[in-house]
Biopython code that builds the backbone (N, CA, C, O; Angstrom):
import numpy as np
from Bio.PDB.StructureBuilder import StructureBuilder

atoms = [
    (1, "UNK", "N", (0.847, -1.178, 0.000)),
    (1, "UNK", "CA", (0.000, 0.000, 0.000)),
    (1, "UNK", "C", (0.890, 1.239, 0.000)),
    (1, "UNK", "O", (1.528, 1.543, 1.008)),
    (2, "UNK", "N", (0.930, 1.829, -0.924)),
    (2, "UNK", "CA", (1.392, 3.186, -1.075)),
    (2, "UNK", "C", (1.293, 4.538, 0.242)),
    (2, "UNK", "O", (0.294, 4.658, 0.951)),
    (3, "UNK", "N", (2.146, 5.172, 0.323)),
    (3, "UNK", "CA", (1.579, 6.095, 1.573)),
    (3, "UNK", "C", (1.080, 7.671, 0.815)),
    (3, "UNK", "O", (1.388, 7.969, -0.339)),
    (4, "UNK", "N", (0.593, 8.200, 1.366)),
    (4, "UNK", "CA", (-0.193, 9.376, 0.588)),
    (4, "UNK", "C", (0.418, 10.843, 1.288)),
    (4, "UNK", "O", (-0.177, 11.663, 1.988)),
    (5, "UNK", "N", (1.732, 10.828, 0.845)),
    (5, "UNK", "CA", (2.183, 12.565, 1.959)),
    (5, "UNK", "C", (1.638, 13.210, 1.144)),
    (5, "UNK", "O", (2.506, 14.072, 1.003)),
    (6, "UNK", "N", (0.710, 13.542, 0.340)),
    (6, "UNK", "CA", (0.108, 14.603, 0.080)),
    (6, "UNK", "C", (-1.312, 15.281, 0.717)),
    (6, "UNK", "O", (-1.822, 16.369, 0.447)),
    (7, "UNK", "N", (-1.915, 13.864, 1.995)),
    (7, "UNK", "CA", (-2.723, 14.253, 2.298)),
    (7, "UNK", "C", (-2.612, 15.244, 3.848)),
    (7, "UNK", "O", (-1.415, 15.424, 4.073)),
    (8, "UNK", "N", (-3.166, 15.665, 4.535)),
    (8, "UNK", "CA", (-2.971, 17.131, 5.188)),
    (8, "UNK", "C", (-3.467, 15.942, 6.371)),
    (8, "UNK", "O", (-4.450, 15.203, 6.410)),
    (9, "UNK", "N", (-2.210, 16.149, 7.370)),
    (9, "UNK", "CA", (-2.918, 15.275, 8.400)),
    (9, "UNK", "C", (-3.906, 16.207, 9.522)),
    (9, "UNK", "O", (-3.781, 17.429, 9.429)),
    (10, "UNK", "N", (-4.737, 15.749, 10.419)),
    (10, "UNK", "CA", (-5.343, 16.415, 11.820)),
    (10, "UNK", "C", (-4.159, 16.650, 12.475)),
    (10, "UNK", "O", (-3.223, 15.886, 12.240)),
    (11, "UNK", "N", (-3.998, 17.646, 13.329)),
    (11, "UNK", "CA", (-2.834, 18.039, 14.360)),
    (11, "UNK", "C", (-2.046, 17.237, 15.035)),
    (11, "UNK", "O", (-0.816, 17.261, 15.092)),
    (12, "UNK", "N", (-3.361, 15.974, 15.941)),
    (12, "UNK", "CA", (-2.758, 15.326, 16.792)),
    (12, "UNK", "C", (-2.028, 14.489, 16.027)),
    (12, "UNK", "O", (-0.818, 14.271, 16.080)),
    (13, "UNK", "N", (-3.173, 13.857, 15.029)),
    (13, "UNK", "CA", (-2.095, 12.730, 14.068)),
    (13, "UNK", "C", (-0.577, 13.128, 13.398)),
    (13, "UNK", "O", (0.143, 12.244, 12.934)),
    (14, "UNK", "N", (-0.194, 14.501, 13.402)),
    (14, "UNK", "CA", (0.937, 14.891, 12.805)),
    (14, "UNK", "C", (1.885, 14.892, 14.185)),
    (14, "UNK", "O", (3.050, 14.497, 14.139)),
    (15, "UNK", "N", (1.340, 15.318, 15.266)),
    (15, "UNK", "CA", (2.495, 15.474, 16.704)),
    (15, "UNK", "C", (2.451, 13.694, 16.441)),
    (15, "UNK", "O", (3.449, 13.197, 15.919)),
    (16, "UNK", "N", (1.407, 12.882, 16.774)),
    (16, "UNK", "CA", (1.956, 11.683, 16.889)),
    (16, "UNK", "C", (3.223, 10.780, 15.675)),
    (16, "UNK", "O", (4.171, 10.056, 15.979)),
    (17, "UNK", "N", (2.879, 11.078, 14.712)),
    (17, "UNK", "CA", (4.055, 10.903, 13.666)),
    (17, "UNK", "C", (5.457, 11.283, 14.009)),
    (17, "UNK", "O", (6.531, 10.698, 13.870)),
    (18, "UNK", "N", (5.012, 12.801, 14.653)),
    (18, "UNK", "CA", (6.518, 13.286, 15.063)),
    (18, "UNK", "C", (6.820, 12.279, 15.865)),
    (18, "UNK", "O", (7.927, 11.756, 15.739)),
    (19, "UNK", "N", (6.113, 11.913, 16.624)),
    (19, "UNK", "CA", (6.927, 11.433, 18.343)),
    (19, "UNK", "C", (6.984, 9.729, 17.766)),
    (19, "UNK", "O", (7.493, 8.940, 18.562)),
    (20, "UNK", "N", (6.652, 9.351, 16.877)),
    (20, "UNK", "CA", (6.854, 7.869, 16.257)),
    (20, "UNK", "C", (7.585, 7.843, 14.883)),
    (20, "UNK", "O", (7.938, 6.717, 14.534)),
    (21, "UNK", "N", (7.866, 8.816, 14.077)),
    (21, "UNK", "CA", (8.637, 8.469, 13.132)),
    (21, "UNK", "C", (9.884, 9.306, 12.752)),
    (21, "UNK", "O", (10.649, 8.978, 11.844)),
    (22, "UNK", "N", (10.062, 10.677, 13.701)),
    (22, "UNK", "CA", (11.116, 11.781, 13.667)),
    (22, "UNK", "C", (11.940, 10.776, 13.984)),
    (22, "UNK", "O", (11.770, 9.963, 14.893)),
    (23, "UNK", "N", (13.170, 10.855, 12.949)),
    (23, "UNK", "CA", (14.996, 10.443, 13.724)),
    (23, "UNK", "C", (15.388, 10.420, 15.545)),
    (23, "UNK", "O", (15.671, 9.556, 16.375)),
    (24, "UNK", "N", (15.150, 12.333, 15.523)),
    (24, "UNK", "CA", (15.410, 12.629, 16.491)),
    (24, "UNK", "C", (15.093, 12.427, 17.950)),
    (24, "UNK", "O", (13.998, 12.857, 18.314)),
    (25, "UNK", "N", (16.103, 11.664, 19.128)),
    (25, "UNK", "CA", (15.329, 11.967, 20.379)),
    (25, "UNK", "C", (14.475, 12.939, 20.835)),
    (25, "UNK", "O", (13.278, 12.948, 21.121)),
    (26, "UNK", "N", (15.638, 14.020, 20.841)),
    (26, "UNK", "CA", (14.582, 15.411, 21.133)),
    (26, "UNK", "C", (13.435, 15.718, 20.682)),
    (26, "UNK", "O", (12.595, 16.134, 21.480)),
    (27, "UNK", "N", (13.147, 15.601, 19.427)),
    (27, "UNK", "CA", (11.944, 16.120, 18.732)),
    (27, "UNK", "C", (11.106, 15.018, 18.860)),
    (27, "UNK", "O", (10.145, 15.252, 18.127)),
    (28, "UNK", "N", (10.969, 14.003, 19.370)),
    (28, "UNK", "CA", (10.191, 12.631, 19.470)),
    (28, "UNK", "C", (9.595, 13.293, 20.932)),
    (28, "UNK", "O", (8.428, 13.681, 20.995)),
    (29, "UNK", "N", (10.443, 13.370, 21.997)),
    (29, "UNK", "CA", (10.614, 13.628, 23.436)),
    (29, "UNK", "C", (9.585, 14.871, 23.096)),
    (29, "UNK", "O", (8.484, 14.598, 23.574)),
    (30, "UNK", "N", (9.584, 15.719, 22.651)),
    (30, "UNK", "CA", (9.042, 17.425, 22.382)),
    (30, "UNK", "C", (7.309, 16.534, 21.888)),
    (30, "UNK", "O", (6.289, 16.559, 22.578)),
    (31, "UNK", "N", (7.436, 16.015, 20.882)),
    (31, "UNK", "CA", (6.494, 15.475, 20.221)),
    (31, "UNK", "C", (5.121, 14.886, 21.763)),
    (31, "UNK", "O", (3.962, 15.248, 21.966)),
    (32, "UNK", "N", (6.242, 13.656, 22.695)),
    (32, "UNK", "CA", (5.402, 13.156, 23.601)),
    (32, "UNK", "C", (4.662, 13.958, 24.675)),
    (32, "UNK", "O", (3.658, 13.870, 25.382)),
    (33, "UNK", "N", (5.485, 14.629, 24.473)),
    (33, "UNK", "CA", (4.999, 15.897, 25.787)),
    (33, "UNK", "C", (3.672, 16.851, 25.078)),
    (33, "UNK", "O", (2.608, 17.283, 25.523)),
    (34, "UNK", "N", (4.177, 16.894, 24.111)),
    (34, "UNK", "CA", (3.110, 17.649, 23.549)),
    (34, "UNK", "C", (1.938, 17.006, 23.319)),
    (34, "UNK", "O", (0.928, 17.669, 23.554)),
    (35, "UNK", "N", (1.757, 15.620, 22.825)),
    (35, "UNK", "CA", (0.655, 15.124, 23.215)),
    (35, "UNK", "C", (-0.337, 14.887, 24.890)),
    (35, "UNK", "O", (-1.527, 14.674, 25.121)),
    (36, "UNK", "N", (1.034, 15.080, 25.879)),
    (36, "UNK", "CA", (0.356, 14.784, 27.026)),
    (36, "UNK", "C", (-0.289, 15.681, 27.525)),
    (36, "UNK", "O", (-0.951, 15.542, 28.554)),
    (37, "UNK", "N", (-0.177, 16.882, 26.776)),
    (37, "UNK", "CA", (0.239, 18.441, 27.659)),
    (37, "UNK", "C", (-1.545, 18.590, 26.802)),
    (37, "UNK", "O", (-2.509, 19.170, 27.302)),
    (38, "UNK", "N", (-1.528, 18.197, 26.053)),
    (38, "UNK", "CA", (-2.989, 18.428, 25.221)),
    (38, "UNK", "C", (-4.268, 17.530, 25.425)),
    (38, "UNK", "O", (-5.384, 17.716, 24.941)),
    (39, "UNK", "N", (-3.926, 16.704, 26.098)),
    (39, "UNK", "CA", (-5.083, 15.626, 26.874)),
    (39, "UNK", "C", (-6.239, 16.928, 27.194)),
    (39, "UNK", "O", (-5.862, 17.801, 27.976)),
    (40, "UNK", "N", (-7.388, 17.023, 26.692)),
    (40, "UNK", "CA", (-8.325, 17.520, 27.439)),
    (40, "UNK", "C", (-8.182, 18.717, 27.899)),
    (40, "UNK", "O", (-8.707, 19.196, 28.904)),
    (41, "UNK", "N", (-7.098, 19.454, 26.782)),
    (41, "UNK", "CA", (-6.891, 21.051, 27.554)),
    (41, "UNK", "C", (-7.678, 21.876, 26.126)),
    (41, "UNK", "O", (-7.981, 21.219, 25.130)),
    (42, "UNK", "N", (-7.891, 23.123, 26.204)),
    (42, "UNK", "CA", (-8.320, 24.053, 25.206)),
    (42, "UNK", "C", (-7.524, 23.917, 24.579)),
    (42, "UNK", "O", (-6.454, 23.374, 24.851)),
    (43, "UNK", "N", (-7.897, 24.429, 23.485)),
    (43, "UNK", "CA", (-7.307, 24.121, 21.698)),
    (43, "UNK", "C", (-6.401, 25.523, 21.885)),
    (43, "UNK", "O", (-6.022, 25.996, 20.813)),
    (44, "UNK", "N", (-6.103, 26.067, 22.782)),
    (44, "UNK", "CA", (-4.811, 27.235, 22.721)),
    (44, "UNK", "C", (-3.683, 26.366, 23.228)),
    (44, "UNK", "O", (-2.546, 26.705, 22.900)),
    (45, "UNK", "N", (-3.821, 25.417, 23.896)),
    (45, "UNK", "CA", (-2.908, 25.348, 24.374)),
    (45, "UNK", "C", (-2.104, 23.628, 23.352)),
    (45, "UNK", "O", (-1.031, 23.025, 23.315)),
    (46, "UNK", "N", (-3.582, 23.523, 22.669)),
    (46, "UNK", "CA", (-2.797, 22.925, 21.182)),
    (46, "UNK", "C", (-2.351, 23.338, 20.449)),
    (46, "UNK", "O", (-1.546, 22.822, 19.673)),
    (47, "UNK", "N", (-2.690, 24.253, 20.471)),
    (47, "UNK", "CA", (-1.704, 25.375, 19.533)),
    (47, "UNK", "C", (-0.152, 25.786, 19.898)),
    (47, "UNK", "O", (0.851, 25.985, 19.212)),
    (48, "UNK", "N", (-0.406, 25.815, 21.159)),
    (48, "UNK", "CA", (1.222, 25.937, 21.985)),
    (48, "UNK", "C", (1.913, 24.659, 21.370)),
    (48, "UNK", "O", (2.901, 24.627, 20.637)),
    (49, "UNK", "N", (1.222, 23.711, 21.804)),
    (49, "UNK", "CA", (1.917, 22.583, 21.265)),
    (49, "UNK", "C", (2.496, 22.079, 20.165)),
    (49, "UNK", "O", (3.534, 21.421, 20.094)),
    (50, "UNK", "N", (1.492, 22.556, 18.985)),
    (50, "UNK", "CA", (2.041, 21.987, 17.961)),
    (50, "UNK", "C", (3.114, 23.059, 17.464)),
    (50, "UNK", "O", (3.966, 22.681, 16.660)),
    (51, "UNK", "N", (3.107, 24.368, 17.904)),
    (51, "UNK", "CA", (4.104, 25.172, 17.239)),
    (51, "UNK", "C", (5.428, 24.750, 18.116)),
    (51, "UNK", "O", (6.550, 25.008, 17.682)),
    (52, "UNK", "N", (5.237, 24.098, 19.350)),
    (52, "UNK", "CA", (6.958, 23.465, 19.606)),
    (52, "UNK", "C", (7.324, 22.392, 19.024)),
    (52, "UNK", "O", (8.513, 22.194, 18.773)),
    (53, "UNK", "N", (6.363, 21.519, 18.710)),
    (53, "UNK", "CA", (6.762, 20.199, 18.022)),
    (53, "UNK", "C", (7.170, 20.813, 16.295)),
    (53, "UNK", "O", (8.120, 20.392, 15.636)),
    (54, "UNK", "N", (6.452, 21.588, 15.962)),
    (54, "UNK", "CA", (7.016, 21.892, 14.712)),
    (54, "UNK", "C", (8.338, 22.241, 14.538)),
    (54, "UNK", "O", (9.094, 21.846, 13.651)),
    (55, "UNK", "N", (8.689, 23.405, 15.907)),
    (55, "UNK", "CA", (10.214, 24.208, 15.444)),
    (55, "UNK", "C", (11.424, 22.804, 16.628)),
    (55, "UNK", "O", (12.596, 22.892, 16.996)),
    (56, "UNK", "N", (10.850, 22.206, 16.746)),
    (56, "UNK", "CA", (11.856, 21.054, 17.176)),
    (56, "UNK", "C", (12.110, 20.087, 16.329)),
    (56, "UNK", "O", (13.066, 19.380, 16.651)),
    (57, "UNK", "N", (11.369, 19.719, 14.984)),
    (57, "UNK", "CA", (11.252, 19.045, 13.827)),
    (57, "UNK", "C", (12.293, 19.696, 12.824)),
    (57, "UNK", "O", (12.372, 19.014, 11.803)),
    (58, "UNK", "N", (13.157, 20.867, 12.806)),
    (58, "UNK", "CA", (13.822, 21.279, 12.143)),
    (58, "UNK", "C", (14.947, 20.398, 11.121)),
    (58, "UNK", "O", (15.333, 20.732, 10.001)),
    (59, "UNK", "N", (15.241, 19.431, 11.744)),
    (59, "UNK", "CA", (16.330, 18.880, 11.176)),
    (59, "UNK", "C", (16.130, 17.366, 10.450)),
    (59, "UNK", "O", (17.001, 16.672, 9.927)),
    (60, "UNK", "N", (14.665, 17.085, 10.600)),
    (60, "UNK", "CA", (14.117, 15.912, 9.918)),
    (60, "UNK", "C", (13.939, 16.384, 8.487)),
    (60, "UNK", "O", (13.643, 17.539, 8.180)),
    (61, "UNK", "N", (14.178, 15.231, 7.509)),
    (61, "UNK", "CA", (13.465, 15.732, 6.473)),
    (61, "UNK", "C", (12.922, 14.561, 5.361)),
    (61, "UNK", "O", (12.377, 13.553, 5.812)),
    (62, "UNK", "N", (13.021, 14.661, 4.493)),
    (62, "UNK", "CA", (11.892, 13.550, 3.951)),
    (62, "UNK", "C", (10.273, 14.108, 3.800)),
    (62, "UNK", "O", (9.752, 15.012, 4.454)),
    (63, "UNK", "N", (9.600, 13.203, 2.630)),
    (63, "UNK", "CA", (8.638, 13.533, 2.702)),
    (63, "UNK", "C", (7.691, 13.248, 3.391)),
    (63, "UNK", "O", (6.656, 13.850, 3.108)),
    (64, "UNK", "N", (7.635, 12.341, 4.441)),
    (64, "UNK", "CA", (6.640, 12.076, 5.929)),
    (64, "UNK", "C", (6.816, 13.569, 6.712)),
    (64, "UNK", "O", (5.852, 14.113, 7.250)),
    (65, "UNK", "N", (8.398, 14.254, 6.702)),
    (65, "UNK", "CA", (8.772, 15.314, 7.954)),
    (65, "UNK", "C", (8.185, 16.511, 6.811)),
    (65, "UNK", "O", (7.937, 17.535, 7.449)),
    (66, "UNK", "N", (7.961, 16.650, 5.693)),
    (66, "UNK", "CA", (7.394, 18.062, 4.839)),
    (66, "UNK", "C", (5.902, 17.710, 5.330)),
    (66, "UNK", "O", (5.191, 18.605, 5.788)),
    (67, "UNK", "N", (5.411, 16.286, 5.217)),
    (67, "UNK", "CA", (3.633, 16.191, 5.742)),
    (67, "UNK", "C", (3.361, 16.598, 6.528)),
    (67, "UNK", "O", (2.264, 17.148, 6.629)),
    (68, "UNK", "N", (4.583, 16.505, 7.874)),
    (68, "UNK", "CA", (4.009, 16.598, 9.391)),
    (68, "UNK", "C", (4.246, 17.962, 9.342)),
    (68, "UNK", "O", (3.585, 18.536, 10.207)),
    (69, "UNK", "N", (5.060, 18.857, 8.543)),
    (69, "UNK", "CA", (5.579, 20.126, 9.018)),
    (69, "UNK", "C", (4.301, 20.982, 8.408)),
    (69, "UNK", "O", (3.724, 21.867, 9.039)),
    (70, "UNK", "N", (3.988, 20.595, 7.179)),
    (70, "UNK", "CA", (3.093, 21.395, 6.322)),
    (70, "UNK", "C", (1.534, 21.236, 7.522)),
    (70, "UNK", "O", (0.931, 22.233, 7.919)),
    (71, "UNK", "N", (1.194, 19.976, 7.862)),
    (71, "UNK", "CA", (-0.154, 19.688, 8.445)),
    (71, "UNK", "C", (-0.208, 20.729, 9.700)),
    (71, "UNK", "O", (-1.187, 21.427, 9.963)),
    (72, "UNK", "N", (1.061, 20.708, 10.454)),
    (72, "UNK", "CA", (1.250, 21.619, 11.617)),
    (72, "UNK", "C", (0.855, 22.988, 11.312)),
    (72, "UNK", "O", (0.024, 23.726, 11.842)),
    (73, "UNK", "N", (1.901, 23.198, 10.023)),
    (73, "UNK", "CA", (1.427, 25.175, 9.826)),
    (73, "UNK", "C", (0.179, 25.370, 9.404)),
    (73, "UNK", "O", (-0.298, 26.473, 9.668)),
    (74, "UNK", "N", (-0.667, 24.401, 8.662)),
    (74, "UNK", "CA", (-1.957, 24.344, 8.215)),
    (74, "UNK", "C", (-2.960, 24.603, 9.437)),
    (74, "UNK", "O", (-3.931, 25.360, 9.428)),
    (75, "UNK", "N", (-2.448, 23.702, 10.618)),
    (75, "UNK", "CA", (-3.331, 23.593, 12.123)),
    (75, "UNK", "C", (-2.809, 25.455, 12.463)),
    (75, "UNK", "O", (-3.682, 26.187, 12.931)),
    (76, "UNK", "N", (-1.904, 25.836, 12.284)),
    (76, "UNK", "CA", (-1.408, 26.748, 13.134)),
    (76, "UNK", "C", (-1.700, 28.245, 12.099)),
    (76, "UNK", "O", (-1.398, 29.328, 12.602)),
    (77, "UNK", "N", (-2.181, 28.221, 10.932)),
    (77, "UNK", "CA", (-2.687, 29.034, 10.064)),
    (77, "UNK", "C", (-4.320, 29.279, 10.293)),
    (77, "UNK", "O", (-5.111, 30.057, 9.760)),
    (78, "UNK", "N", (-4.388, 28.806, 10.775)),
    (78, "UNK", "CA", (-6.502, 28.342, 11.085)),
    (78, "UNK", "C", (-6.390, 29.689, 12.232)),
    (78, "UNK", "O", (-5.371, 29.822, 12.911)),
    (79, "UNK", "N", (-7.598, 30.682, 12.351)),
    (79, "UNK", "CA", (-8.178, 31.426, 12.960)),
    (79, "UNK", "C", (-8.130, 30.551, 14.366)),
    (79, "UNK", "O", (-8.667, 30.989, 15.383)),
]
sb = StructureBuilder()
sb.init_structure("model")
sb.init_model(0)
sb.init_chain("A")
sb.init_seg("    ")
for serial, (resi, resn, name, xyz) in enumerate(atoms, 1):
    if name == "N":
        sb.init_residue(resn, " ", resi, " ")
    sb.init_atom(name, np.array(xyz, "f"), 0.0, 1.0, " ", f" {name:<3s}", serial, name[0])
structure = sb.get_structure()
């Protein structure tokens, strides 16, 4: 089965990618927290989140890390 990085993931599904398919410790570590930190809190403070998991994703790349980066600024472009 083919994978589809062209499709625009939901927020959480892009932090979870980070924290399961980024190289990096750090940005995996940034990734987990950020999911925990978003359990059941207001969507501002998903927003906090995904803009750290994004600028901790800096050094991944590939086209899974352009999906997760693009889906993030997409979440973080929204009113």
């Amino acid at each position: 089965m083919a994978t589809d990085y062209e499709r625009t993931l939901g927020v959480v599904e892009a932090i979870a990618a980070a924290r399961d398919q980024c190289p990096s410790g750090g940005a995996r570590a940034v990734a987990e927290g950020a999911l925990e930190a978003s359990k059941g809190a207001e969507s501002r403070v998903l927003r906090e989140q995904a803009w750290l998991v994004m600028n901790a994703l800096q050094g991944w790349r590939g086209e899974r890390a352009d999906q997760v980066r693009r889906s993030l600024a997409s979440f973080l472009e929204k009113d």
